[in-house]
N, C-alpha and C positions, 0 to 999 in steps of 0.2 A: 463543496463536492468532496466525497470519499471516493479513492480508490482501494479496489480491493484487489492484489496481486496474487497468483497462488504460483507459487515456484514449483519447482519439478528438478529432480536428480534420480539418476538408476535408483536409488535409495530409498526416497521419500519423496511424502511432499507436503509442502504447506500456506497458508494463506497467510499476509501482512496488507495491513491496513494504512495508506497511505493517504494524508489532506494539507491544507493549508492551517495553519497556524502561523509563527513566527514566519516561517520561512514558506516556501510554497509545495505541491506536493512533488513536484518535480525534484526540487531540490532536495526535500528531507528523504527521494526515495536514491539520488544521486548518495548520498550523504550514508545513507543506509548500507548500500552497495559497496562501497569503497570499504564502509568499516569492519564487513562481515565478511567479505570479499566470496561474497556468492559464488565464483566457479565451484562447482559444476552444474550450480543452481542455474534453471533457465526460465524464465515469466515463461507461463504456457497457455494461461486462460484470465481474464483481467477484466471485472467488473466497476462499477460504480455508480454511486447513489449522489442524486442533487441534494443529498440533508448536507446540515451542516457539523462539521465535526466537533468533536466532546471541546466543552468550553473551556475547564481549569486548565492551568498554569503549564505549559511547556510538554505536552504529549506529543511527541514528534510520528509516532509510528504503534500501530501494536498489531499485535499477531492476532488473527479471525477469535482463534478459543480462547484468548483474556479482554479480549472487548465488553464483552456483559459486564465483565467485574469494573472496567475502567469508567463505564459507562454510570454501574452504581456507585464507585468511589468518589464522582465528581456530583454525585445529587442529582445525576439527570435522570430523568423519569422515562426516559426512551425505552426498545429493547432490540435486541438486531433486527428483529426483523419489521421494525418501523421504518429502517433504512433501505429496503424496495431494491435492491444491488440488480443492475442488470447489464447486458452483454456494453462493454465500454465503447464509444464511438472510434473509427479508423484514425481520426484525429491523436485521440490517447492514447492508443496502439503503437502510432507514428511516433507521439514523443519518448515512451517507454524504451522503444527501437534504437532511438537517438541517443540517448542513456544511456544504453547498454553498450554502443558504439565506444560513447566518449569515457565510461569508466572501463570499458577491455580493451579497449584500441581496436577495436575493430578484428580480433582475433577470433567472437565465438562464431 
């Protein structure tokens, strides 16, 4: 599974691509969060595709507009929009939720 996050601030906004690899996507998007420290960033619209995500070596995350290249960098013949991205279940909503709780404390 990929998830697809599109974040939101007065500013802008943009989409990161979240799956299982190494770790899982929960965690790499925990991981994510902490490192970039998203405030004032807020998930606001949150897809995902049952494909499986890009194969080579240690891709933990990438952002919506460098996925084609990552996608040609690792020799897969894919292209986004073989990845079918649709509205995420409450379920992954829920855990995202949860996330956002446990890396802000519960502050946003």
């Amino acid at each position: 599974m990929v998830v697809c996050i599109k974040f939101q601030s007065e500013i802008e906004e943009f989409s990161m691509l979240f799956s299982d690899s190494y770790k899982s996507w929960q965690d790499q998007l925990s991981e994510y969060m902490f490192i970039t420290k998203l405030r004032p960033y807020k998930p606001y619209h949150i897809h995902c595709s049952k494909k499986k995500w890009i194969s080579y070596g240690g891709l933990k995350w990438c952002c919506l507009d460098n996925f084609q290249e990552e996608l040609d960098k690792s020799n897969d013949k894919r292209k986004i929009s073989d990845f079918n991205f649709e509205d995420a279940s409450d379920s992954i909503v829920k855990k995202i939720e949860e996330i956002e709780k446990y890396v802000f404390g519960g502050k946003r």
